[in-house]
C-alpha positions, 0 to 999 in steps of 0.5 A: 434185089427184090428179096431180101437176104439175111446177113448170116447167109450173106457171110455163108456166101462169103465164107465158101467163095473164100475156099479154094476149091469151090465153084460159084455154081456149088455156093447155092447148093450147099446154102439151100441145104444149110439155111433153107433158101431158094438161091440160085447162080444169078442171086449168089452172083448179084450178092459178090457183085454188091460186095464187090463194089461196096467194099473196093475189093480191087485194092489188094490187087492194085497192090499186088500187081504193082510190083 
């Protein structure tokens, strides 16, 4: 990602994909009225993804889905 983003709007984005309920395209509304950003669907996206891959994310379903 070219432009930096801080890690308290990094945790924002986690906190609302984590409510049931909230569409990824509503994430970059309600963090541009929070914190004053320019985030659009695609940044959001890129933000998960990273997530994602850095922390193995598959693992609870891997476990779930064994049984």
């Amino acid at each position: 990602m070219a432009e930096k983003i801080s890690e308290l709007v990094k945790k924002e984005i986690l906190r609302l994909i984590a409510i049931p309920g909230i569409e990824v395209n509503d994430i970059p509304d309600q963090v541009n009225a929070k914190f004053s950003t320019n985030l659009d669907t695609e940044k959001v996206m890129d933000i998960l993804s990273d997530e994602y891959l850095k922390h193995n994310l598959d693992l609870g379903r891997r476990l779930c889905c064994r049984f």
